[in-house]
C-alpha positions as CSV (number, residue, x, y, z in Angstrom):
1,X,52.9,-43.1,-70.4
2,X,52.3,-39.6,-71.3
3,X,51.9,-37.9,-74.8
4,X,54.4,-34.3,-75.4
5,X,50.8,-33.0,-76.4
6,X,51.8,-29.4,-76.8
7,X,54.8,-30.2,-79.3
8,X,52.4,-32.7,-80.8
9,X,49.3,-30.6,-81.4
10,X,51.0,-27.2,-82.1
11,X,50.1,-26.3,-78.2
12,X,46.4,-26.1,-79.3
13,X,45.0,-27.9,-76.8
14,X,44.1,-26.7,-73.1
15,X,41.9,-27.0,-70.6
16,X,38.9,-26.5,-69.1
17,X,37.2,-23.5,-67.9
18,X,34.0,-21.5,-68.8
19,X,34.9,-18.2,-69.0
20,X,37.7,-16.5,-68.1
21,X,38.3,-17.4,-64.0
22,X,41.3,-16.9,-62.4
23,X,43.8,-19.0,-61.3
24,X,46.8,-19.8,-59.7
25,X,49.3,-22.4,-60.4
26,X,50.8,-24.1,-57.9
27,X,49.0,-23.1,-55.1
28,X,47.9,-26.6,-54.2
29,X,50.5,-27.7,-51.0
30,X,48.5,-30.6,-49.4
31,X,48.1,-33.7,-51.9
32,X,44.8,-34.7,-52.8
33,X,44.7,-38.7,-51.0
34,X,43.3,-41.0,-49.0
35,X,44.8,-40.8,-45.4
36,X,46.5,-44.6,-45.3
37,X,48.1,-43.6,-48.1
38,X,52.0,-42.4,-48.3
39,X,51.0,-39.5,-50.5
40,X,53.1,-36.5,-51.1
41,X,52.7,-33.0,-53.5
42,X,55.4,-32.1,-55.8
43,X,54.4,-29.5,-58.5
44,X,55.0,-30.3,-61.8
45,X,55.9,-27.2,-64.1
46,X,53.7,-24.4,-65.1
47,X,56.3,-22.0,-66.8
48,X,58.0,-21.1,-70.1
49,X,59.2,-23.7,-72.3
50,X,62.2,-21.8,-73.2
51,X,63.5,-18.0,-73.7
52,X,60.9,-17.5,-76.3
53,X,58.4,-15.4,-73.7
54,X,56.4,-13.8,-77.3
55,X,54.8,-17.2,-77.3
56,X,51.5,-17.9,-75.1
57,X,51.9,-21.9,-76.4
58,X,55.5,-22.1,-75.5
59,X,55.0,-23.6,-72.0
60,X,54.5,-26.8,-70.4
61,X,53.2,-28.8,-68.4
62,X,49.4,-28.9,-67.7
63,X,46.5,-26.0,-67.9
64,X,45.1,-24.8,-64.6
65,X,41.5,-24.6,-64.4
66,X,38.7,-24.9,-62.1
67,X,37.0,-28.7,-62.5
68,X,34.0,-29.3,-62.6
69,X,32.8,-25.8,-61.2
70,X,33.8,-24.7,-64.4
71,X,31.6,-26.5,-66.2
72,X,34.1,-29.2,-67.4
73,X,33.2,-32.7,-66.0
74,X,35.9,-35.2,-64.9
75,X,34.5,-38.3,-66.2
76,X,37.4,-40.8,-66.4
77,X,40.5,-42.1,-64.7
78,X,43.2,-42.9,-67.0
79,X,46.2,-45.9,-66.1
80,X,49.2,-45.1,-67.7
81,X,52.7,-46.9,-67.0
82,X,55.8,-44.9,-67.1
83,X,58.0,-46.9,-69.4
84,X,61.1,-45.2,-68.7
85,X,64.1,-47.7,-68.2
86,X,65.7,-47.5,-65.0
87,X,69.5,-46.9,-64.6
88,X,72.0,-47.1,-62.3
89,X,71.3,-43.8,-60.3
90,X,67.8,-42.7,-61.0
91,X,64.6,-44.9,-61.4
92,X,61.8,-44.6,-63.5
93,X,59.4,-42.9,-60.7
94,X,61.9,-40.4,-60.3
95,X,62.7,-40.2,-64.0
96,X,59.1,-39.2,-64.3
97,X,58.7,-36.7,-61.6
98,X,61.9,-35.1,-62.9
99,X,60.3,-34.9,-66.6
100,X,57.1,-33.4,-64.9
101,X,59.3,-30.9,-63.2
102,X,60.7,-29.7,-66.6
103,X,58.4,-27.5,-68.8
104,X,60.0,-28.5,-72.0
105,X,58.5,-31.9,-71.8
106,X,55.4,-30.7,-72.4
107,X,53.8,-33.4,-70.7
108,X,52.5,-34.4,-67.3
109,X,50.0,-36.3,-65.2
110,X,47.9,-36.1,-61.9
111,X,49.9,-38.5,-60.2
112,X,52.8,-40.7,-59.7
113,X,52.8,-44.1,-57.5
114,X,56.2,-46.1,-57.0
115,X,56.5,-49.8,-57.7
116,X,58.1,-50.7,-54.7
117,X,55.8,-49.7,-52.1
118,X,52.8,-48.0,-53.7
119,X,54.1,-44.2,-52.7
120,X,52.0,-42.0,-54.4
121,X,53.3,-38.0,-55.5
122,X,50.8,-35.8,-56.8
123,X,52.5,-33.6,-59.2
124,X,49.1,-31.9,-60.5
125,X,45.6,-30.3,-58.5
126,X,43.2,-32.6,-60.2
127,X,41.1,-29.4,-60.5
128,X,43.6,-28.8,-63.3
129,X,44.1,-30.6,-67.0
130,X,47.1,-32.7,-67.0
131,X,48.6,-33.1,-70.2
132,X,48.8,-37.0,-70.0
133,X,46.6,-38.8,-72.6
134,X,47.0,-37.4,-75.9
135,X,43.3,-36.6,-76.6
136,X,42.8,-34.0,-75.4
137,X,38.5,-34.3,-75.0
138,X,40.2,-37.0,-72.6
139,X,42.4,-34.3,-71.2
140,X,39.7,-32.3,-70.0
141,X,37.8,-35.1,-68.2
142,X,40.1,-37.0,-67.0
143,X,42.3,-37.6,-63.9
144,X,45.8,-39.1,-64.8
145,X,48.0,-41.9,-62.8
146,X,51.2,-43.0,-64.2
147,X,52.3,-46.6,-62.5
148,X,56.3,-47.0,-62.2
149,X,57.1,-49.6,-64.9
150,X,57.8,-50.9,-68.7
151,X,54.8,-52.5,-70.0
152,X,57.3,-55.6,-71.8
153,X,58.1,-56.3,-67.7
154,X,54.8,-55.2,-66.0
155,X,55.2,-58.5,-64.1
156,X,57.7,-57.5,-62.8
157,X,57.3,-53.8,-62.1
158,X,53.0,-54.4,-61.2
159,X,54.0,-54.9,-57.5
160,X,51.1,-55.8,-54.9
161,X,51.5,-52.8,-53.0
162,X,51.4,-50.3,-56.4
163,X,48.2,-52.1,-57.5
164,X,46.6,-51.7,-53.8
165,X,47.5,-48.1,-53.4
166,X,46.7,-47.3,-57.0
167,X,43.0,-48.7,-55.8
168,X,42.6,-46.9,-52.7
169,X,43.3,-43.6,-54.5
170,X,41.3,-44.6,-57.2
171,X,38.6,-45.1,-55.2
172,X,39.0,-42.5,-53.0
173,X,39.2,-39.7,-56.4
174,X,36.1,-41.9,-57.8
175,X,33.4,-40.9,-54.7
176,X,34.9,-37.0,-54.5
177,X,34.3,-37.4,-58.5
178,X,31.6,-39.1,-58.5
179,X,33.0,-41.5,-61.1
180,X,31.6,-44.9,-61.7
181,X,33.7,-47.9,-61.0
182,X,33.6,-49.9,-63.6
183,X,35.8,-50.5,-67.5
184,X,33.8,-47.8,-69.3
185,X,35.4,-44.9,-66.8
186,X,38.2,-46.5,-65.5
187,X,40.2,-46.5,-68.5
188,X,44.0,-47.7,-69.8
189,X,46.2,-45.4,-71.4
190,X,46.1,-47.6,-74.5
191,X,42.2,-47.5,-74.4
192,X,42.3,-43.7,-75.7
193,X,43.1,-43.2,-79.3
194,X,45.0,-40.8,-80.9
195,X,42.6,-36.7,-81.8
196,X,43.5,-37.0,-85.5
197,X,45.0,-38.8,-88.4
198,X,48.0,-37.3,-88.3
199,X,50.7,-39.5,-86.2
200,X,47.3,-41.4,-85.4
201,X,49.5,-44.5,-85.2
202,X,51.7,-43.6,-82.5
203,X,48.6,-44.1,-79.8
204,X,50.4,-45.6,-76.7
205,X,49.7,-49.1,-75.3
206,X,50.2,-49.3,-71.7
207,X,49.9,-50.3,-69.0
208,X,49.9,-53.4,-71.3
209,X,49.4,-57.0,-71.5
210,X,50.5,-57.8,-68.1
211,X,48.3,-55.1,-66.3
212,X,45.9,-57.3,-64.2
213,X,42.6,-55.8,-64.6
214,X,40.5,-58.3,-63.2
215,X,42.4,-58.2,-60.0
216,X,42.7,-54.3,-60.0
217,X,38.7,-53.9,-60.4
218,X,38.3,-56.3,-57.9
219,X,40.3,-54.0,-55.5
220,X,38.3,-51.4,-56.5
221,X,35.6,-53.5,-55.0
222,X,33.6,-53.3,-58.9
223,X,34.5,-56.6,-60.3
224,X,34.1,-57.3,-63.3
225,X,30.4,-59.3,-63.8
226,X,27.7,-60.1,-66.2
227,X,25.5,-57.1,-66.8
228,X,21.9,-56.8,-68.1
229,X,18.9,-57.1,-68.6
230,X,18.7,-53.3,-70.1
231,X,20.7,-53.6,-73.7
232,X,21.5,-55.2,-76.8
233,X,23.5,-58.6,-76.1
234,X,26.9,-58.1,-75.8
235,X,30.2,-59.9,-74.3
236,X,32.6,-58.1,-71.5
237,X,36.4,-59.8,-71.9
238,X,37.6,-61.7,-68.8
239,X,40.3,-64.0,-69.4
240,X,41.5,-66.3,-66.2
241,X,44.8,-63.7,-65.9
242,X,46.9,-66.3,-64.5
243,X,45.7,-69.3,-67.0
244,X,45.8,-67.3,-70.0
245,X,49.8,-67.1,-71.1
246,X,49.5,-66.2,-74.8
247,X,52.4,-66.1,-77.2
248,X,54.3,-62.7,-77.0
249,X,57.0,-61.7,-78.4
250,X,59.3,-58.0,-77.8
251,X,60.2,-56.5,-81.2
252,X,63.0,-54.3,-82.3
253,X,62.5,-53.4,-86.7
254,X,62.4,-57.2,-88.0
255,X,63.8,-59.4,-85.0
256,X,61.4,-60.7,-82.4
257,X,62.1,-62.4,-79.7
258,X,59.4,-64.5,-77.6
259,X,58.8,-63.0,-74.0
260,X,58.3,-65.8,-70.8
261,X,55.1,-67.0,-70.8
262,X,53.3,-65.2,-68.1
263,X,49.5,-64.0,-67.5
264,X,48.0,-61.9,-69.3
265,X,44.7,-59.9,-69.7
266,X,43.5,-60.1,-73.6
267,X,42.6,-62.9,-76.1
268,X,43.5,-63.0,-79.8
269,X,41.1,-62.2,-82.6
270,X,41.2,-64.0,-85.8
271,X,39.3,-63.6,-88.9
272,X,37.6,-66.8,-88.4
273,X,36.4,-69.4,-86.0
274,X,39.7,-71.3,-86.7
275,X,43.2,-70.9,-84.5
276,X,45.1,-71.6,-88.0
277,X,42.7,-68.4,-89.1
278,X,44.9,-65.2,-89.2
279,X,44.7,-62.4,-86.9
280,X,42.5,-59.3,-87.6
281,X,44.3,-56.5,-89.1
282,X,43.8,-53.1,-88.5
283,X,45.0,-50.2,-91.1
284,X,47.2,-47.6,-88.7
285,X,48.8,-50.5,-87.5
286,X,49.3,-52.1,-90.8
287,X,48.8,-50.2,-93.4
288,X,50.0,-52.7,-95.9
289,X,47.1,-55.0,-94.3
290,X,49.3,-57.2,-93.5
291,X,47.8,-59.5,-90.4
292,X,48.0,-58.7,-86.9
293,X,51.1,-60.0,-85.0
294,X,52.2,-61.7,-81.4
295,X,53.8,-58.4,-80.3
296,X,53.3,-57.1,-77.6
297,X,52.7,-53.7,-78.8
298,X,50.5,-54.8,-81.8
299,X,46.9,-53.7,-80.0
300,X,45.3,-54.4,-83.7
301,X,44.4,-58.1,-82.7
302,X,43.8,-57.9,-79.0
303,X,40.6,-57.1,-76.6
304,X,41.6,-56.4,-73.8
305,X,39.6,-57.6,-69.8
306,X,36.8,-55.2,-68.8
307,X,36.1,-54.2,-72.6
308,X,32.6,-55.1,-73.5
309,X,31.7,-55.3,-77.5
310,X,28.7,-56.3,-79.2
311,X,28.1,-59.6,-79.8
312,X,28.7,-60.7,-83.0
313,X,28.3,-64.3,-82.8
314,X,28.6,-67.7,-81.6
315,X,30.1,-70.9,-83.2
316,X,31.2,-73.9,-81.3
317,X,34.1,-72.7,-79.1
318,X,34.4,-69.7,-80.4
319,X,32.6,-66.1,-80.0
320,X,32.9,-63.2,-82.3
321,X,32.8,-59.3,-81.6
322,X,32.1,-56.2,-83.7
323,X,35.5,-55.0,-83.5
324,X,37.4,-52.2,-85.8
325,X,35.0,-52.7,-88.9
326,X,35.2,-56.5,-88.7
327,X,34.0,-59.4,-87.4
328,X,36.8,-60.6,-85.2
329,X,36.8,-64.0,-83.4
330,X,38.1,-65.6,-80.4
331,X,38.4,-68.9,-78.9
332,X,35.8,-69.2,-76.0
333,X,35.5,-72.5,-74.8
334,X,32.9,-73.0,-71.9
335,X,32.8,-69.1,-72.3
336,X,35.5,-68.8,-70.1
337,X,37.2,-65.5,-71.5
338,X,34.1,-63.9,-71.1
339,X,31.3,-62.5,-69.0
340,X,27.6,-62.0,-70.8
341,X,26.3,-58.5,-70.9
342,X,23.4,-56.3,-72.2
343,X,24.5,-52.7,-72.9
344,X,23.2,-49.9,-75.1
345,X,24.2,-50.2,-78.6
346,X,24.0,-48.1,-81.3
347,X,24.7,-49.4,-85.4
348,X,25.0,-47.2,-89.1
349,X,22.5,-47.4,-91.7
350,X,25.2,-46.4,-93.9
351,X,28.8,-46.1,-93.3
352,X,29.7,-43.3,-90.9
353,X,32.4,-41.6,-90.2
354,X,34.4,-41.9,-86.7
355,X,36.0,-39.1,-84.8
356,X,39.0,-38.9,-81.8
357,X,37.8,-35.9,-80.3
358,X,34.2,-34.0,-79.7
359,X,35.1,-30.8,-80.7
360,X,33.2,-27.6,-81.8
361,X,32.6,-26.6,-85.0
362,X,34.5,-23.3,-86.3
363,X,31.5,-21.5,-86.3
364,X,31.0,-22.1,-82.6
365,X,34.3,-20.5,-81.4
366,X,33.5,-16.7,-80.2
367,X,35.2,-14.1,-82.1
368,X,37.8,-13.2,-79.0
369,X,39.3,-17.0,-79.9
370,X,41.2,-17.0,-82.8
371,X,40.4,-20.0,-84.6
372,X,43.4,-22.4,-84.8
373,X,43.0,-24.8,-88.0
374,X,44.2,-27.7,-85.9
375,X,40.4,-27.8,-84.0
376,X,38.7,-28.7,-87.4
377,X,36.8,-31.4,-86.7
378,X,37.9,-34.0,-89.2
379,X,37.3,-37.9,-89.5
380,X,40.2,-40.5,-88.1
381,X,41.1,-43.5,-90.3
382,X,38.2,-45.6,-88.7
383,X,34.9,-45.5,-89.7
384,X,31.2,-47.5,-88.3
385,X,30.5,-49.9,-91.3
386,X,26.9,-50.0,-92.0
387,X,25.1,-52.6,-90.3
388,X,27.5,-53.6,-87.3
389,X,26.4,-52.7,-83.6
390,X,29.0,-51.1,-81.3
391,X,28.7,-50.7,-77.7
392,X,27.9,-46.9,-76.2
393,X,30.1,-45.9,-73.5
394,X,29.6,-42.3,-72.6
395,X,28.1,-39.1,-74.1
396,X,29.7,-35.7,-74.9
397,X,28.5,-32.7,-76.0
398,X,31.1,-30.5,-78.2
399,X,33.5,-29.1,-75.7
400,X,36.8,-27.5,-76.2
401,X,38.7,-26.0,-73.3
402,X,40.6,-22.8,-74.3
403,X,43.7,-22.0,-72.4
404,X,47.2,-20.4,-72.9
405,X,49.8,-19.4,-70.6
406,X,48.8,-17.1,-68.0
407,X,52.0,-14.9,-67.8
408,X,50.8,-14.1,-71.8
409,X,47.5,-12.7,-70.9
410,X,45.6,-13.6,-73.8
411,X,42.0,-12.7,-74.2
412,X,39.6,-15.0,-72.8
413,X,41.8,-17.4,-71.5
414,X,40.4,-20.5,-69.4
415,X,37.1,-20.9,-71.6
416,X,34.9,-23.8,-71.7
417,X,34.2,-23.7,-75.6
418,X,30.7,-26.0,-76.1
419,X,28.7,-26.7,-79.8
420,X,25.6,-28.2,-80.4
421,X,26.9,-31.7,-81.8
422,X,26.0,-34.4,-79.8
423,X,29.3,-37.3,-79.4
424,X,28.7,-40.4,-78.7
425,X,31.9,-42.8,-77.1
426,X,32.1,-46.2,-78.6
427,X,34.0,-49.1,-77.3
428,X,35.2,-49.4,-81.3
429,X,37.9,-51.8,-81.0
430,X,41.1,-51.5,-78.7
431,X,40.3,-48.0,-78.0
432,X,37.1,-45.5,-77.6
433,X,36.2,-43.3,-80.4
434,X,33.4,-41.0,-81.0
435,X,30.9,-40.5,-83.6
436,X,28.2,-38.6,-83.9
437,X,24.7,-39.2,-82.5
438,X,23.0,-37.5,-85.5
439,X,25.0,-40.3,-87.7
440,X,23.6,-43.6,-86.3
441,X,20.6,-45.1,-84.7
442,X,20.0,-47.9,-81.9
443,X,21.4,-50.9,-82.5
């Protein structure tokens, strides 16, 4: 599900270009798929939020640009679910595509695929930044699919024929891309955290629990498999999705109440090689540090399939992960919730701090961009503990695409904004983070 980034960030965040190209909304007609696929183009809205026109910010719902001739690479495919509830006359897939359609939503994505037969709309050229993840470093290299569904009922609403068609455009955006196939680039919504610490805890979760990942990467034809030799040793998560029915439970303020055991794609960590052990915590979710909980929307004390962590360690039935700060433990009997794997690792000699976004420094910006305070580059609530290893998954220099309404004609609109700090991605515990390179050393 889509963040309302512009309302969220003060409409601070845009896209990608390097400097000053033109371009044309809507002038995509044909939708960007793969020919066996029902695929249609319906614009989503590039347009004034409102009456206010003095406002180059006051629009919605994406940033056209030029990717990646423009410098800005797409990297990453993010899964999203659309989590509106149905009703009697209108269904979530056209709920979304109407929201899209409306520039005071202030939010959008690439694409659309229904639940009942896998029809796909494209509602955004994926040349363009869709406003769809919340982050927006992910913004700018990312392509955006939202899934018709609720993630409490994603067995329900994760049809055959949506996972197959959601593949086969997958695949097909991957090779034009030039995207690898695999957990580190093909990424779910609730992977991505949250830019800064403000409202850092509303970070979405879909498309959830019930979101077959195993099965969807095997569609992809990149299933998920031990990796090595390169690498420090590590664990990828791969729970049997159809054996594995953990205890969930829906919450609404205090009352819970326990969901039908179905399949499910993530174990439990605990604090200790012990099932009466409590759960890991994690301080957004629970600030009072209270321990992490059975709902299903408490991603504090769940790794999730095709995340790989660094090995932590081993004791009878049970392995344990660098995970958030902690060592967190799950049961792992005949290590069948897991693959092995080697990947490139990188640890603190003293604590360091963590970062949502890889963003220029103020003194980087050119003088023609007015400095917005909201860029700062500031620390989340995370940081790398000294001594734990944490798994690299990508590298960023500082990047910031600049963009603003194009009816406003604001100096150097569409600019690709780059620093000289190196970013690292970490696979830091349910979702990536970034920290930076100068701050840690192999692991």
């Amino acid at each position: 599900m889509p963040f309302t980034v512009r309302s969220l960030t003060a409409a601070v965040f845009a896209l990608a270009v390097t400097a000053a190209l033109p371009v044309t909304a809507h002038a995509q007609e044909a939708p960007e798929c793969p020919a066996n696929l029902d695929c249609r183009f319906v614009p989503a809205a590039y347009d004034w939020a409102s009456a206010d026109h003095g406002n180059p910010n006051n629009y919605g719902n994406y940033d056209p640009a030029n990717r990646p001739a423009d410098g800005d690479q797409i990297k990453y495919i993010v899964i999203h679910d659309t989590e509106s509830l149905p009703s009697s006359t209108v269904s979530p897939y056209d709920q979304a595509i109407a929201t899209f359609r409306k520039p005071e939503s202030g939010s959008s994505a690439h694409y659309v695929i229904r639940s009942s037969d896998g029809q796909v709309t494209q509602m955004v050229p994926t040349k363009d930044v869709a406003w769809h993840a919340g982050n927006w470093t992910m913004n700018e290299h990312s392509i955006g699919i939202e899934h018709e569904g609720i993630a409490t009922q994603g067995g329900t609403w994760y049809t055959e024929q949506m996972y197959r068609a959601s593949a086969d455009l997958v695949k097909f955006l991957a090779a034009k891309y030039h995207i690898p196939l695999d957990r580190e680039h093909i990424l779910g919504h609730e992977d991505i955290s949250r830019e800064r610490t403000t409202n850092f805890a509303a970070a979405h979760w879909d498309p959830g629990p019930y979101w077959d990942w195993n099965h969807y990467m095997d569609l992809l034809g990149a299933p998920v498999e031990a990796t090595g030799p390169a690498g420090s040793p590590a664990v990828t998560i791969k729970p049997d999705y159809a054996a594995n029915q953990p205890e969930l439970t829906s919450c609404t303020g205090t009352t819970c109440t326990p969901l039908p055991a179905h399949g499910a794609n993530f174990v439990y960590l605990h604090t200790a090689p012990d099932a009466a052990s409590p759960l890991i915590t994690d301080p957004v979710v629970h600030p009072d540090g209270s321990a992490g909980t059975t709902a299903i929307d408490d991603w504090s004390d769940k790794a999730v399939a095709g995340r790989t962590y660094a090995l932590a360690g081993e004791q009878g039935d049970w392995t344990a992960i660098w995970y958030g700060g902690q060592k967190a433990w799950f049961s792992n009997p005949g290590h069948h919730a897991t693959v092995p794997a080697r990947a490139q690792q990188v640890t603190a000699l003293t604590s360091a701090p963590l970062y949502g976004r890889a963003f220029p420094e103020q003194s980087e910006y050119p003088a023609d961009i007015p400095f917005d305070p909201i860029w700062t580059v500031g620390a989340i609530p995370w940081t790398l503990p000294a001594g734990q290893s944490y798994v690299v998954t990508g590298e960023f220099r500082a990047e910031n695409y600049y963009a603003r309404f194009d009816p406003a004609g604001v100096p150097a609109n569409h600019t690709l904004v780059t620093g000289g700090t190196k970013y690292l991605q970490l696979s830091y515990n349910h979702r990536v983070v970034y920290v930076k390179a100068s701050d840690v050393h192999p692991g």
